[in-house]
N, C-alpha and C positions, 0 to 999 in steps of 0.2 A: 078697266077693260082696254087691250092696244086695238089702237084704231089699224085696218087694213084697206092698204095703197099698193094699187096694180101700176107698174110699172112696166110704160110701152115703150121701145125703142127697139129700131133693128140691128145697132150695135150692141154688142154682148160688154163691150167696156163701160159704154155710158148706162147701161142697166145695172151693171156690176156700182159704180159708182154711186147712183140715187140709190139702191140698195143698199149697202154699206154703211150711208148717210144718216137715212132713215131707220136701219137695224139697230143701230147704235142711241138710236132714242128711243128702241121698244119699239115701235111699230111693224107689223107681222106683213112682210112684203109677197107678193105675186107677181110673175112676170108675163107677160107678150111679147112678141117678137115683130111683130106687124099689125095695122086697123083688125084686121081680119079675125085674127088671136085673140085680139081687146076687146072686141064687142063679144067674142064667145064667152072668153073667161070672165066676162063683167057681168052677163047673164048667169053664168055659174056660180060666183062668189060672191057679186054685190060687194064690189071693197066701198069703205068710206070717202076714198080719193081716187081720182085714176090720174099718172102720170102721162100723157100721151107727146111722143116725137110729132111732130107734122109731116116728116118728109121719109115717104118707109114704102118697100113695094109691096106688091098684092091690094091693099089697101089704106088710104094715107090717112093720116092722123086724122085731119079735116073730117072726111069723108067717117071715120069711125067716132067720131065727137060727135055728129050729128045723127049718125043712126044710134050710139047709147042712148044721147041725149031726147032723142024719141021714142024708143022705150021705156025713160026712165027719166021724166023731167026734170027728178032731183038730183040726177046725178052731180059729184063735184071731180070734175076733169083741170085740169090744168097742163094747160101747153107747154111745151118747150122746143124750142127753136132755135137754130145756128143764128147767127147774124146777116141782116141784110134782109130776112121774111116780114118785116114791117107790114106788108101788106095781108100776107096771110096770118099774123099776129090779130090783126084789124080781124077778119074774114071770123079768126076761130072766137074772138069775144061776141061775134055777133052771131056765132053760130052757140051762144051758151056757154064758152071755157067762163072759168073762174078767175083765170088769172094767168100769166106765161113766167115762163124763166130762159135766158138767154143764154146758151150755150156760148164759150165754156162760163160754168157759175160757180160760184166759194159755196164748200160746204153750209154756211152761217146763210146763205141767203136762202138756199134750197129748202131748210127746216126754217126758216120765216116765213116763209110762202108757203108752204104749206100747214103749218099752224093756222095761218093766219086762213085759208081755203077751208081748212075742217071746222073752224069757229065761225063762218062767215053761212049766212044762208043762198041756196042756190039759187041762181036767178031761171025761174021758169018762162 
C-alpha cells in the first residue's frame, strides 16, 4: 500500500520538486500552500508524513506543527527549512517534527529522510 505525504510549502517550485521526488517512488502526494491549508488538509486526509516549510504566511510552519501535532500526537511532520533557521530548526524538534531537511537538498537525501520518518515512531 503507498504511503501518503502532505506537502506544505508556499512556493509552488519547491512543492513541485518534493512532489516529483517522492511520485517517483510511489508515494501518493497532497499539497498546502500555507500552516493554515496543512492543518486542514491533515485533518481531511490523515497522510502518513507531512512535509512542512517553516516560513509561510497566514500561518507558519511552526505554528501548524504544533496545532497538527495536538490534534494528533502521532502525527509524523518533518521540517524543512532554508539555511540559517538553526534556531527554529531547534524550536520545531521540540515542538514534535521528526526530523528537518535543509533547503536547497539532493533528491537522495529527501527520500532518506523521509523513509527513514515513516519507519521511525513518533515522538509523543
Amino acid at each position: 500500500m503507498s504511503k501518503t505525504v502532505l506537502v506544505v510549502d508556499d512556493a509552488a517550485f519547491m512543492r513541485m520538486m518534493i512532489r516529483d521526488i517522492l511520485a517517483k517512488e510511489g508515494y501518493v502526494i497532497h499539497e498546502a500552500v500555507n500552516g493554515r491549508d496543512a492543518v486542514e488538509k491533515y485533518a481531511e486526509i490523515h497522510p502518513d508524513l507531512v512535509t512542512m516549510d517553516i516560513t509561510m504566511p497566514e500561518m507558519s510552519g511552526l505554528d501548524a506543527l504544533r496545532e497538527i501535532r495536538g490534534n494528533d500526537p502521532s502525527a509524523r511532520v518533518l521540517m524543512v527549512s532554508a539555511m540559517g533557521q538553526q534556531r527554529m530548526i531547534v524550536e520545531a524538534l521540540e515542538s514534535g517534527a521528526m526530523d528537518f531537511l535543509v533547503k536547497p537538498f539532493q533528491p537522495t537525501k529527501v527520500l532518506e529522510t523521509v523513509k527513514k520518518c515513516l519507519q521511525s515512531t513518533p515522538r509523543c
